[in-house]
Biopython code that builds the backbone (N, CA, C, O; Angstrom):
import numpy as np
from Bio.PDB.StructureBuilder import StructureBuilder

atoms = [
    (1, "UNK", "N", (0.845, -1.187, 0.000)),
    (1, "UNK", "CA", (0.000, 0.000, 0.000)),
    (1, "UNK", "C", (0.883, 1.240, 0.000)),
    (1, "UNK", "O", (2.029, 1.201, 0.448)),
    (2, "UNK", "N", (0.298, 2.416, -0.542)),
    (2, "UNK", "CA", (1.149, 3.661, -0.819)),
    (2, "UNK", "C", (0.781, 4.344, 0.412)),
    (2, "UNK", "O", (-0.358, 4.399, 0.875)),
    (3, "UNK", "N", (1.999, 4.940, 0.981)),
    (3, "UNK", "CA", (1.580, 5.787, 2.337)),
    (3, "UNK", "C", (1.604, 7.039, 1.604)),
    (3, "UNK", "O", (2.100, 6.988, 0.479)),
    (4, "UNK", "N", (1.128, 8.250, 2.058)),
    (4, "UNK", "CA", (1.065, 9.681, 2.627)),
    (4, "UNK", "C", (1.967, 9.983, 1.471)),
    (4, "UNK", "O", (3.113, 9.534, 1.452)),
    (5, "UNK", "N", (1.320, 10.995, 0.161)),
    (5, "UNK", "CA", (2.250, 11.496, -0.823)),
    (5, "UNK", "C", (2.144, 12.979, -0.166)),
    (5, "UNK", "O", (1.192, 13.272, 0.558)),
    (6, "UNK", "N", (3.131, 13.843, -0.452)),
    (6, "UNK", "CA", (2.918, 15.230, 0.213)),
    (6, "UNK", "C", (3.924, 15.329, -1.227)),
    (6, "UNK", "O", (5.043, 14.855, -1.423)),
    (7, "UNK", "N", (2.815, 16.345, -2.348)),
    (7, "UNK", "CA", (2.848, 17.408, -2.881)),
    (7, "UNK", "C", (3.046, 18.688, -3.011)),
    (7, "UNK", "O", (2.028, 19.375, -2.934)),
    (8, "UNK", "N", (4.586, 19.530, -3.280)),
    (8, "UNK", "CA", (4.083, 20.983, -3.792)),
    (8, "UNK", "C", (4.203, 20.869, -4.739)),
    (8, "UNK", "O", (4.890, 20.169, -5.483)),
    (9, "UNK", "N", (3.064, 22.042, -4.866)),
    (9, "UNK", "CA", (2.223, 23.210, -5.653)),
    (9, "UNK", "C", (3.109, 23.978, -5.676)),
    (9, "UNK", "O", (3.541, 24.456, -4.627)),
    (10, "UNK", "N", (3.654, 24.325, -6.973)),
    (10, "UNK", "CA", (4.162, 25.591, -6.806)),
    (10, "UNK", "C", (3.758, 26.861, -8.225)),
    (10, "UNK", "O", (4.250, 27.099, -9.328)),
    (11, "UNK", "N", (2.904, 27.273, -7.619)),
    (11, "UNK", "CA", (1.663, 28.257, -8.478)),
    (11, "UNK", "C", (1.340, 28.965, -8.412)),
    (11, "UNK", "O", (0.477, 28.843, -7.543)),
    (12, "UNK", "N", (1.355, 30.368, -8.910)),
    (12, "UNK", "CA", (0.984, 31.638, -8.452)),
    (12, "UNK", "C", (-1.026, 31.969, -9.132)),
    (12, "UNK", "O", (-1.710, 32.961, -8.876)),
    (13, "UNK", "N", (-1.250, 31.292, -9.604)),
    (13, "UNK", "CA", (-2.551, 30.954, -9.692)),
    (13, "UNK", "C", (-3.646, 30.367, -8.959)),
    (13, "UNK", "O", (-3.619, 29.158, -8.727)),
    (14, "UNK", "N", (-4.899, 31.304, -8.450)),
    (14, "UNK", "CA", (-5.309, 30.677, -7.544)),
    (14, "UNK", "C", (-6.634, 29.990, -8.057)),
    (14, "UNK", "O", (-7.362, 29.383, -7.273)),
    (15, "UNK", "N", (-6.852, 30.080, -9.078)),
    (15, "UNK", "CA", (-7.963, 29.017, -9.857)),
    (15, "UNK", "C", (-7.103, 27.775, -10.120)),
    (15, "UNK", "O", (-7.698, 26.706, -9.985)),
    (16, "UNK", "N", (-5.662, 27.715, -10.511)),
    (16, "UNK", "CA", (-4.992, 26.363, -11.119)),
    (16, "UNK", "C", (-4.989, 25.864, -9.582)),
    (16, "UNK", "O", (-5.397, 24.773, -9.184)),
    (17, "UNK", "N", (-4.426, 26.931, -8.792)),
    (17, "UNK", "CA", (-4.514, 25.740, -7.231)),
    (17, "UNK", "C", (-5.523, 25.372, -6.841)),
    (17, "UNK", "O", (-5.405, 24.422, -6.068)),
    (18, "UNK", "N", (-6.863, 25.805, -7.083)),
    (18, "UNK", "CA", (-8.171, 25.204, -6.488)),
    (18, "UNK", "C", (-8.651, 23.931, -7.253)),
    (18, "UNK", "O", (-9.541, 23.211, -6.802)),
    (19, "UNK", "N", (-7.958, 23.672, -8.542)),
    (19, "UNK", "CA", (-8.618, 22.832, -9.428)),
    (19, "UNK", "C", (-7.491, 21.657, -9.234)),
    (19, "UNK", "O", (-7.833, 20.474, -9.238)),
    (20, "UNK", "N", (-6.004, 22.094, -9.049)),
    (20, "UNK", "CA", (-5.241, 20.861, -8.467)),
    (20, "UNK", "C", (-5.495, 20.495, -7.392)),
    (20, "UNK", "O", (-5.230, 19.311, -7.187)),
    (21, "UNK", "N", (-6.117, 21.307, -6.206)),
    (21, "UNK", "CA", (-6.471, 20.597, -4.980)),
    (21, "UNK", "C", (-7.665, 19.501, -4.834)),
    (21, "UNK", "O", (-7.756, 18.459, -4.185)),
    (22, "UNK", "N", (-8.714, 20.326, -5.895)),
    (22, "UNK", "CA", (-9.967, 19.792, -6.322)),
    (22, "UNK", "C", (-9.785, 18.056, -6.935)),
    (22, "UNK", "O", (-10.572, 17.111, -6.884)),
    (23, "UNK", "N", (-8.542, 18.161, -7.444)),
    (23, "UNK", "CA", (-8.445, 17.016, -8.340)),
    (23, "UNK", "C", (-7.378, 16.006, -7.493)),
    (23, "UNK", "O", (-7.330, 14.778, -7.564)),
    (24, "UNK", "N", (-6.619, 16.817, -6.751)),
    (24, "UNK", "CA", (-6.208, 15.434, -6.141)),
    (24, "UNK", "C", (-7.059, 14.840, -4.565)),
    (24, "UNK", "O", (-6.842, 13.868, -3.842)),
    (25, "UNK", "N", (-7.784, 15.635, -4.526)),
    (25, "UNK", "CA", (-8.817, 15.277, -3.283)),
    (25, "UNK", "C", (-9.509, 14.441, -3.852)),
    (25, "UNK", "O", (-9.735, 13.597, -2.984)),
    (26, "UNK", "N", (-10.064, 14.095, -4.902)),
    (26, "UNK", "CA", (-10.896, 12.948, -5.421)),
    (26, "UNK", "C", (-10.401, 11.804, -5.763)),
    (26, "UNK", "O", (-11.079, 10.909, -6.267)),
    (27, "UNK", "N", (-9.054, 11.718, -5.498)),
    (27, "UNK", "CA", (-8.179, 10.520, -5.862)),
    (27, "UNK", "C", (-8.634, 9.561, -4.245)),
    (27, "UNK", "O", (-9.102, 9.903, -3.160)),
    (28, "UNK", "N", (-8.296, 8.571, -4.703)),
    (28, "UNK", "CA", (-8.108, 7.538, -3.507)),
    (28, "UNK", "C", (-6.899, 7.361, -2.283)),
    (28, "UNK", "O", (-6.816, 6.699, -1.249)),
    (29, "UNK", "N", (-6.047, 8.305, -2.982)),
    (29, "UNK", "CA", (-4.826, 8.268, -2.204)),
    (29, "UNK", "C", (-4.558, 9.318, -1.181)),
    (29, "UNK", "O", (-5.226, 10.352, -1.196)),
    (30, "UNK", "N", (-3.882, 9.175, -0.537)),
    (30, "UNK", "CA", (-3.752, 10.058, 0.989)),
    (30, "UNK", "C", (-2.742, 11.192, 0.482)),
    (30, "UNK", "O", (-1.592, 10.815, 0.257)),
    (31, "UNK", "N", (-2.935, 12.038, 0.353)),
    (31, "UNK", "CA", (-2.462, 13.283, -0.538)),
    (31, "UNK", "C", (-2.148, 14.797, 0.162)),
    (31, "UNK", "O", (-2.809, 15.800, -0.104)),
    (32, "UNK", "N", (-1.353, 14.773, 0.820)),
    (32, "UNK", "CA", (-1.499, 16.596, 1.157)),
    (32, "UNK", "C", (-0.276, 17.293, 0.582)),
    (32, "UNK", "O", (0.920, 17.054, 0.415)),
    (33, "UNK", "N", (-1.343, 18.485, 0.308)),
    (33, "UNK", "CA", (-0.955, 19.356, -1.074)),
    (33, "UNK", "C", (-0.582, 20.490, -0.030)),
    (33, "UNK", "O", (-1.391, 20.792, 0.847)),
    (34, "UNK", "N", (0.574, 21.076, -0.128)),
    (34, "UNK", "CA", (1.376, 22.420, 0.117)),
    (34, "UNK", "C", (1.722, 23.145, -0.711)),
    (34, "UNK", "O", (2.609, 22.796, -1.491)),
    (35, "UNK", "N", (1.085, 24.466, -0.801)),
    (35, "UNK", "CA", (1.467, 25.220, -2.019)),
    (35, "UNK", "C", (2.355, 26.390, -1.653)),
    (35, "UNK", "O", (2.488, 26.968, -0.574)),
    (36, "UNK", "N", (2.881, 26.574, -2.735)),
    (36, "UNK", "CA", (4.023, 27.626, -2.386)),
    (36, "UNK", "C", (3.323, 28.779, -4.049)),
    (36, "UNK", "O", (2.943, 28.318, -5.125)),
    (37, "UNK", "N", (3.385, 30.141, -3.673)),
    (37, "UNK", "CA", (2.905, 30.734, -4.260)),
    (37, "UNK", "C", (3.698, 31.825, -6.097)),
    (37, "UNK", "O", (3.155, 32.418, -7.030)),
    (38, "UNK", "N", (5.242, 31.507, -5.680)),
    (38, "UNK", "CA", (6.470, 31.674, -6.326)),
    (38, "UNK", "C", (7.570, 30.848, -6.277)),
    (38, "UNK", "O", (7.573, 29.823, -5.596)),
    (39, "UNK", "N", (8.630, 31.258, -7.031)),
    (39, "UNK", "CA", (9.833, 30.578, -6.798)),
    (39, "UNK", "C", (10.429, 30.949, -5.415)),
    (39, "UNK", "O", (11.118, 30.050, -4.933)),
    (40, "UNK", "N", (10.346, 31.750, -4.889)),
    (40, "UNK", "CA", (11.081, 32.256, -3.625)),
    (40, "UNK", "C", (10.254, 31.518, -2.123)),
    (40, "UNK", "O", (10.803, 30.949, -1.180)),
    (41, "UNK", "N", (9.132, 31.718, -2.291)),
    (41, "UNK", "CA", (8.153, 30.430, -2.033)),
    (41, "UNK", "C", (8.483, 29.380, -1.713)),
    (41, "UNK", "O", (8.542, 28.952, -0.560)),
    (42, "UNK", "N", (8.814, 28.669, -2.979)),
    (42, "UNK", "CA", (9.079, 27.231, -2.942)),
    (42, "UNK", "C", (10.709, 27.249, -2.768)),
    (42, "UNK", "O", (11.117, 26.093, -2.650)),
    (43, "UNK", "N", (11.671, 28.140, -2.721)),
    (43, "UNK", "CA", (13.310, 27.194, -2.380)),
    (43, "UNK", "C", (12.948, 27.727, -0.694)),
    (43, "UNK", "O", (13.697, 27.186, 0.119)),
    (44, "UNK", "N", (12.302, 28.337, -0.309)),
    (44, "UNK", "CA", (12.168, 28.988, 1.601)),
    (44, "UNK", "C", (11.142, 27.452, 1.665)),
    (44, "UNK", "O", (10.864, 27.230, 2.843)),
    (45, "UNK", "N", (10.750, 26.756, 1.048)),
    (45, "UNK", "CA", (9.475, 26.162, 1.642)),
    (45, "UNK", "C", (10.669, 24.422, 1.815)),
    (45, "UNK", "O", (10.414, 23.697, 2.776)),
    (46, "UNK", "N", (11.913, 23.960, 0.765)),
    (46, "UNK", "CA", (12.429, 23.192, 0.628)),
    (46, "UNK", "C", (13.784, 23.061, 1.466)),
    (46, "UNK", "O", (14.445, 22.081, 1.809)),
    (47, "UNK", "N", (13.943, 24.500, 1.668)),
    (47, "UNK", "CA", (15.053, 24.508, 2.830)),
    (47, "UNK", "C", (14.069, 24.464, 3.962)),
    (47, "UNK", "O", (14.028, 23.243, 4.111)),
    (48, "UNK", "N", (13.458, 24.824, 4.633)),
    (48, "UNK", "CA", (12.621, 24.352, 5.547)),
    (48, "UNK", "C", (12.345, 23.129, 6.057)),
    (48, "UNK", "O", (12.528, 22.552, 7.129)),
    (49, "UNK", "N", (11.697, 22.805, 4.667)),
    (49, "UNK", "CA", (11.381, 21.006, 4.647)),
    (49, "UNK", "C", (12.900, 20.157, 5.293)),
    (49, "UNK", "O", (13.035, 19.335, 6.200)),
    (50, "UNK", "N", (13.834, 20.767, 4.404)),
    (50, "UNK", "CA", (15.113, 20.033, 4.693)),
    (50, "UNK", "C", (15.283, 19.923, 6.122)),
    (50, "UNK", "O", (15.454, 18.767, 6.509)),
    (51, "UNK", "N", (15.279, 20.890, 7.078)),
    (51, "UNK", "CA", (15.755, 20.959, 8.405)),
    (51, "UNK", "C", (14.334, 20.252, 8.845)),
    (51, "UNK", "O", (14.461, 19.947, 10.030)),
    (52, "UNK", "N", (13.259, 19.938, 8.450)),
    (52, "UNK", "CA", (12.133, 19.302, 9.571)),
    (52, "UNK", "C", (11.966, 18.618, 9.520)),
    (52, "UNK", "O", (12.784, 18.167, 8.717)),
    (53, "UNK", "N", (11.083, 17.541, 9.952)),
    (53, "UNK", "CA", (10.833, 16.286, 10.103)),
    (53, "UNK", "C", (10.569, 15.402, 8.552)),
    (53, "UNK", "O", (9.950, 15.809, 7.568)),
    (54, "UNK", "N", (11.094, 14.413, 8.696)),
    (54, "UNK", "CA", (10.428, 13.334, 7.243)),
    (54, "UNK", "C", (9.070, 13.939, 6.520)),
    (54, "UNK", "O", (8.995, 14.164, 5.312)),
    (55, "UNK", "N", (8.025, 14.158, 7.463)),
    (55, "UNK", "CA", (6.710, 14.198, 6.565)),
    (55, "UNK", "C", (6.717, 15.804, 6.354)),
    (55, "UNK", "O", (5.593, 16.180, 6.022)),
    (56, "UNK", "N", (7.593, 16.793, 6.443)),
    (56, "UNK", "CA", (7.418, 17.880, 5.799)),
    (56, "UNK", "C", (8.558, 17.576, 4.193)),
    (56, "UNK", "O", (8.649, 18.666, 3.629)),
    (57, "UNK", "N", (9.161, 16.756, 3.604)),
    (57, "UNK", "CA", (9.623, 16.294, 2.781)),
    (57, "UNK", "C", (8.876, 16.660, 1.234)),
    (57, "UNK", "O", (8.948, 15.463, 0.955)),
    (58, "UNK", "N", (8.480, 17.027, 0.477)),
    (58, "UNK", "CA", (7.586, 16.749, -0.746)),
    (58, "UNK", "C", (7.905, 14.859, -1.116)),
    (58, "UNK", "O", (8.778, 14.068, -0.760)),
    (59, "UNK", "N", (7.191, 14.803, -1.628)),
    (59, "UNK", "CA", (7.303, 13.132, -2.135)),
    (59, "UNK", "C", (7.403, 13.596, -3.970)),
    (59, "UNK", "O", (8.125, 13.021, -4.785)),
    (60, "UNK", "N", (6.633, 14.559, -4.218)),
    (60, "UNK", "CA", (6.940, 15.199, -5.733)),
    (60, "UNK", "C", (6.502, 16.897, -5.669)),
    (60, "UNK", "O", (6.025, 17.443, -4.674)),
    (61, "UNK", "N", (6.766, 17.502, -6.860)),
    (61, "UNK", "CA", (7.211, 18.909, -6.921)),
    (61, "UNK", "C", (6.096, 19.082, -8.265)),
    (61, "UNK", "O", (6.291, 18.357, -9.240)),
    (62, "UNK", "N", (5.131, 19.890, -8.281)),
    (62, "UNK", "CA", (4.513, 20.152, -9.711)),
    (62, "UNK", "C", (5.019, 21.935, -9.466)),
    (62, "UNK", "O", (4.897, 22.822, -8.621)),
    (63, "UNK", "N", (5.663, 21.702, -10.870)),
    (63, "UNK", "CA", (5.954, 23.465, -10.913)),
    (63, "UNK", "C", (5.629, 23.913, -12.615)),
    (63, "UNK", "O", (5.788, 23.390, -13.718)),
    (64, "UNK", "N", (5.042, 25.298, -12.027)),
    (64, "UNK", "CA", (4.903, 26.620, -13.171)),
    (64, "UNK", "C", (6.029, 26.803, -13.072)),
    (64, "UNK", "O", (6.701, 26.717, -12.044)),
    (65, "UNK", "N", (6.503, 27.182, -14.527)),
    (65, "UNK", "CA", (7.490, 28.458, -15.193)),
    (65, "UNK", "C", (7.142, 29.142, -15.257)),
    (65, "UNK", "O", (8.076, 29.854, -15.628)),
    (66, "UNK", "N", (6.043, 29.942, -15.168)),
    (66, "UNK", "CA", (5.633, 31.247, -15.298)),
    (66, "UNK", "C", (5.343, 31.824, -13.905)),
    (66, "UNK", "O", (4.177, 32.071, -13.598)),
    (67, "UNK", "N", (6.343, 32.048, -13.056)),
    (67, "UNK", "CA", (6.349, 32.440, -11.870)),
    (67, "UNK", "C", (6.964, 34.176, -11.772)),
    (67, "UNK", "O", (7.573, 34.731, -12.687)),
    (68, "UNK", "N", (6.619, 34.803, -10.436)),
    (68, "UNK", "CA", (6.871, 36.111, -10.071)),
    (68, "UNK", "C", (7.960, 35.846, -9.237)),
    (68, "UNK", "O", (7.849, 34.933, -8.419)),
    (69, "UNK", "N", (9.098, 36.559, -9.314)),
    (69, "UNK", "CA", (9.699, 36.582, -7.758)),
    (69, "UNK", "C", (10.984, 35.760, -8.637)),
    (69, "UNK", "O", (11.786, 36.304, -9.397)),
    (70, "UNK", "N", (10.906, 34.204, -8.262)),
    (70, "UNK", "CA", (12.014, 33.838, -9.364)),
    (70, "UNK", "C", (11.073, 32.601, -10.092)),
    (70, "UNK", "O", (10.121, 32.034, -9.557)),
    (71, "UNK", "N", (11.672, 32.323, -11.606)),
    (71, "UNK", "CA", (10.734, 31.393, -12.023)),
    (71, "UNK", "C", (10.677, 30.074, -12.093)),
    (71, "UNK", "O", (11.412, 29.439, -11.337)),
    (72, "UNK", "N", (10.056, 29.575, -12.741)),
    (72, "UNK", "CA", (10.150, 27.920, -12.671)),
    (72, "UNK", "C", (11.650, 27.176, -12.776)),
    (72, "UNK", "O", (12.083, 26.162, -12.228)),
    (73, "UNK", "N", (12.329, 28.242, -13.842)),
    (73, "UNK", "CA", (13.473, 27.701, -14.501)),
    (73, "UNK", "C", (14.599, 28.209, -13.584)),
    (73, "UNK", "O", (15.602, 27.495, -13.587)),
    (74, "UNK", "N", (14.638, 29.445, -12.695)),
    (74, "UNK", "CA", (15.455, 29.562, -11.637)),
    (74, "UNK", "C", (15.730, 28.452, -10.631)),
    (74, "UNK", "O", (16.765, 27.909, -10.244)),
    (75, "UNK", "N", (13.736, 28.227, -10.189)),
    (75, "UNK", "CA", (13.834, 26.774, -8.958)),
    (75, "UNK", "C", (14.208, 25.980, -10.057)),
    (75, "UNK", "O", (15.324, 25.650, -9.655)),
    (76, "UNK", "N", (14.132, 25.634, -10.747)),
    (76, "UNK", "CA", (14.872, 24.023, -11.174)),
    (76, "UNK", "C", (16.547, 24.668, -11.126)),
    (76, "UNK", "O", (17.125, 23.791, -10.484)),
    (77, "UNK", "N", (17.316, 25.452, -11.382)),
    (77, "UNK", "CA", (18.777, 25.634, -11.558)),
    (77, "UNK", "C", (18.718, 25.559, -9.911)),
    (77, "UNK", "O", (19.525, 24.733, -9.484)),
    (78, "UNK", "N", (18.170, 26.039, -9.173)),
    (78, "UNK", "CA", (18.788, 25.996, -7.843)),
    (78, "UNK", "C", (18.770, 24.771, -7.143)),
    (78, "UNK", "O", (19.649, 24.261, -6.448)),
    (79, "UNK", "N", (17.046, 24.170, -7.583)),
    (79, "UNK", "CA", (17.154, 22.227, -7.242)),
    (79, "UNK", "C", (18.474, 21.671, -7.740)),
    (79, "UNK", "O", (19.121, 20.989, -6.945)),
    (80, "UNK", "N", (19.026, 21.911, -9.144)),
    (80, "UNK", "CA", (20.160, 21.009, -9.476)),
    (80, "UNK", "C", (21.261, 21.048, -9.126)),
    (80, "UNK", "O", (22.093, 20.153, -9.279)),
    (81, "UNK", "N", (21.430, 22.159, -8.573)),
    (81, "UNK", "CA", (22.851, 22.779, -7.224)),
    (81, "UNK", "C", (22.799, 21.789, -6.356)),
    (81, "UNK", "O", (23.522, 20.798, -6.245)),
    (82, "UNK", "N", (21.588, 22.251, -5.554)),
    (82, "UNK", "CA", (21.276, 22.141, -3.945)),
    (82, "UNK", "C", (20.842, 20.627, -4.273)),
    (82, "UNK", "O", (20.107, 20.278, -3.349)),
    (83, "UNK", "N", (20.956, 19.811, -4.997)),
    (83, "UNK", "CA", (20.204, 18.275, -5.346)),
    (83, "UNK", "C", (21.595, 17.831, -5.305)),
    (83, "UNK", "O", (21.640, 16.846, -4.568)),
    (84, "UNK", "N", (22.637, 18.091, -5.723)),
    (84, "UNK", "CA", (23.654, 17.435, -6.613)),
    (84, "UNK", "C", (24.776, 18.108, -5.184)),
    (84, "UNK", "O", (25.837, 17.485, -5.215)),
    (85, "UNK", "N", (24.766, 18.777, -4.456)),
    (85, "UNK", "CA", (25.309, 19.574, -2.981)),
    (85, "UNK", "C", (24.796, 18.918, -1.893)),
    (85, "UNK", "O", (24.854, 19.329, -0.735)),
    (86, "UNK", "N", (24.252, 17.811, -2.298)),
    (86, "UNK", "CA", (23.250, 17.406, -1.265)),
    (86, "UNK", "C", (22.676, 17.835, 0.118)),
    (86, "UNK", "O", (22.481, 17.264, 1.191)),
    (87, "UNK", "N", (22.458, 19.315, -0.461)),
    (87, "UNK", "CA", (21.663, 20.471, 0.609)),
    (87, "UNK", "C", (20.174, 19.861, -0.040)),
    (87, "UNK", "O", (19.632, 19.336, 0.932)),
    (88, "UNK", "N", (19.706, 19.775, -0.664)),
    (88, "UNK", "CA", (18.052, 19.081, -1.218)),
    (88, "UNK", "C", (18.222, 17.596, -1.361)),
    (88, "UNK", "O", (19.073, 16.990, -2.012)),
    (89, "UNK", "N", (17.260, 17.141, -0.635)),
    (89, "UNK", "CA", (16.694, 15.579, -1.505)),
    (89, "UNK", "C", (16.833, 15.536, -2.927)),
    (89, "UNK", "O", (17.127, 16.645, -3.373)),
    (90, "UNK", "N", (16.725, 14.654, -3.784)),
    (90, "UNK", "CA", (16.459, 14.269, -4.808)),
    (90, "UNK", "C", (14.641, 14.235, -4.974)),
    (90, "UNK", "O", (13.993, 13.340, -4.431)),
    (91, "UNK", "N", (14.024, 15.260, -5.737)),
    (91, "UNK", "CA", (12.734, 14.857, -6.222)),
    (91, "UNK", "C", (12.101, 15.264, -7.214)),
    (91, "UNK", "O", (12.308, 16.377, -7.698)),
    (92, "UNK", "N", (11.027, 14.237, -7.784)),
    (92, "UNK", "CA", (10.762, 14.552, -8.811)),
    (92, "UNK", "C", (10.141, 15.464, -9.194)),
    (92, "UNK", "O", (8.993, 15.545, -8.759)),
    (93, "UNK", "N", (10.530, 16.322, -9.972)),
    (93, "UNK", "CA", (9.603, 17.624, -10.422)),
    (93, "UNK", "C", (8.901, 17.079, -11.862)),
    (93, "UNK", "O", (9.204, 16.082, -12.517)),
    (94, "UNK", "N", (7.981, 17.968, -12.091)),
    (94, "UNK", "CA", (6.855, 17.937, -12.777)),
    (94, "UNK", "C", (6.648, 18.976, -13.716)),
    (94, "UNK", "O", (5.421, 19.072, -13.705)),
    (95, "UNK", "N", (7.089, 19.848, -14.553)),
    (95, "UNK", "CA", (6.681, 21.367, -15.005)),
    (95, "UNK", "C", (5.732, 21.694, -16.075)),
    (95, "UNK", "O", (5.699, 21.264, -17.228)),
    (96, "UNK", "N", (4.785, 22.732, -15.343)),
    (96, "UNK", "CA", (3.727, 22.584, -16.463)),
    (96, "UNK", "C", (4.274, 24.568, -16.610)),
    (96, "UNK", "O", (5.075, 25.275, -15.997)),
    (97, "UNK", "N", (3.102, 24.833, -17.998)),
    (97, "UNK", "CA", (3.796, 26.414, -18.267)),
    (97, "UNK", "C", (2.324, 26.613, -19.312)),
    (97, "UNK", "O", (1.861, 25.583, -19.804)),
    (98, "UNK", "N", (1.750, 27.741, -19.563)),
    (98, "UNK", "CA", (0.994, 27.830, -20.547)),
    (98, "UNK", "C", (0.934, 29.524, -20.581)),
    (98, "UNK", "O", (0.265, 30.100, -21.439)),
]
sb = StructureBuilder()
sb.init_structure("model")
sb.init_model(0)
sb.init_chain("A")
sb.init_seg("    ")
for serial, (resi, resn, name, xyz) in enumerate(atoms, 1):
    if name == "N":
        sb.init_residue(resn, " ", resi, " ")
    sb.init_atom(name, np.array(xyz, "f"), 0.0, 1.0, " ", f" {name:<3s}", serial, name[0])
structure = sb.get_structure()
């Protein structure tokens, strides 16, 4: 059995976050979704995670490129630092953009 996936969101859209929350709440699986609202957002939300307990961890990463602050393509250059520095976990990101 699959335990406890913990998802960020990382979306400055608040209709795309109501409709990803919407959609993974109807799944069968035990799912909590943390959203981070920019890129600056989400590397404060992963260094965080890093220093706290296991279940503040993401299990996967869905990210916009079309972000304020820094963008999709900044957080991925800084994941591949801080991934490969092994200051970040290894995880899978996801990138959507429209």
């Amino acid at each position: 059995m699959i335990g406890a996936i913990h998802v960020l969101l990382v979306e400055d859209n608040a209709a795309d976050v109501d409709l990803t929350r919407e959609t993974l709440g109807s799944t069968k699986f035990d799912i909590k979704l943390s959203v981070a609202r920019d890129g600056v957002e989400a590397i404060e939300f992963l260094t965080s995670a890093t220093n706290g307990p296991e279940a503040d961890h993401p299990t996967l990463i869905l990210l916009d490129l079309n972000l304020p602050r820094k963008d999709g393509r900044q957080v991925l250059s800084i994941l591949k630092v801080k991934t490969s520095s092994g200051v970040f976990r290894c995880h899978p990101v996801f990138v959507g953009f429209r």
